[in-house]
N, C-alpha and C positions, 0 to 999 in steps of 0.2 A: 785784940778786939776783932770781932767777927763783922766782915763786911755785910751792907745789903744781901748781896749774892747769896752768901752764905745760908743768911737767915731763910731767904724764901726757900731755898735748898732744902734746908732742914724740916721746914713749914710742912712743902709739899710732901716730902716723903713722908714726915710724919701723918700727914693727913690723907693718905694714902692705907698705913697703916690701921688706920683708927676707922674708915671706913669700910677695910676688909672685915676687921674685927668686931664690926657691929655690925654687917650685913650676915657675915658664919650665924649670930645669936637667931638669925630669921631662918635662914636660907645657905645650909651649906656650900650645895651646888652653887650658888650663884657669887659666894666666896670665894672658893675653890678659883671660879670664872676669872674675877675679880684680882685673886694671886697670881694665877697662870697668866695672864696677860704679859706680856714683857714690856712693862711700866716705867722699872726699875730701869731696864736698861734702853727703855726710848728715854724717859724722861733723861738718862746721864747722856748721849748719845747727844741730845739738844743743848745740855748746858757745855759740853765740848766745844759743839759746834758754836756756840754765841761767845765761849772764851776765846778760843784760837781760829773759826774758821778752815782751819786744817781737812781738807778731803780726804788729803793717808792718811791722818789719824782716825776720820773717824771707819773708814775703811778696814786699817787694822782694829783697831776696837770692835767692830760687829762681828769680823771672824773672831776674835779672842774668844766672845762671848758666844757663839755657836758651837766651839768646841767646849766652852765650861761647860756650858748648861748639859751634855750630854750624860759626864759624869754625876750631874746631882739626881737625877732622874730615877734610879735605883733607891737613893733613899726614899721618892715618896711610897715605894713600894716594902721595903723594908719594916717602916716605921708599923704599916700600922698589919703586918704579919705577925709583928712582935708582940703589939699589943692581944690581936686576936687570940694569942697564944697565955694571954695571962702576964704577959713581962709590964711594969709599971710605966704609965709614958715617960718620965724622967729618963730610962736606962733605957728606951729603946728611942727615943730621939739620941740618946748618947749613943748609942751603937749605929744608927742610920748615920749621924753627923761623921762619925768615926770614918762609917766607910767609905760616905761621900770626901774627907779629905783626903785620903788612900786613892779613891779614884782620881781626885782634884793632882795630885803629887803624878802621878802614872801618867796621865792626859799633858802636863806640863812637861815631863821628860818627853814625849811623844812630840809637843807642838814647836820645843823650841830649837 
């Protein structure tokens, strides 16, 4: 059974989600805004900290996620060279996700 926690958990990001995706249909740029934001990882950052309180964790946690975030950065560039070129979005978000977990593997042998 899924606690309280859980569910607002879920809530928020979804409604996160659903607000990026209906602000793109207006306003890319301001979508775009909207994704790039690191939400994602305030908003987990905060439920860390109201779980465990833990200052090294969440310390380690924000450098983890400064060195992810570097390798994913290439796909936003990838993706849409691919498209520009004619490739269908399905198999070039497949080829960007590709390369971002190739770089996510490589960054991981590097951090740990």
């Amino acid at each position: 059974m899924l606690s309280l926690i859980q569910i607002v958990k879920a809530v928020t990001s979804g409604l996160i989600i659903l607000i990026a995706t209906e602000v793109s249909n207006r306003s890319t740029i301001l979508a775009a805004l909207i994704i790039a934001l690191p939400l994602v990882s305030i908003i987990s950052l905060t439920w860390v900290w109201i779980e465990t309180k833990d200052a090294s964790k969440i310390s380690a946690l924000s450098s983890q996620i400064f060195w992810f975030v570097l390798p994913s950065l290439p796909m936003f560039l990838i993706i849409p060279a691919l498209i520009n070129k004619g490739l269908h979005f399905s198999l070039a978000l497949f080829v960007g996700s590709s390369v971002t977990v190739i770089l996510f593997y490589i960054t991981h042998q590097i951090i740990k």
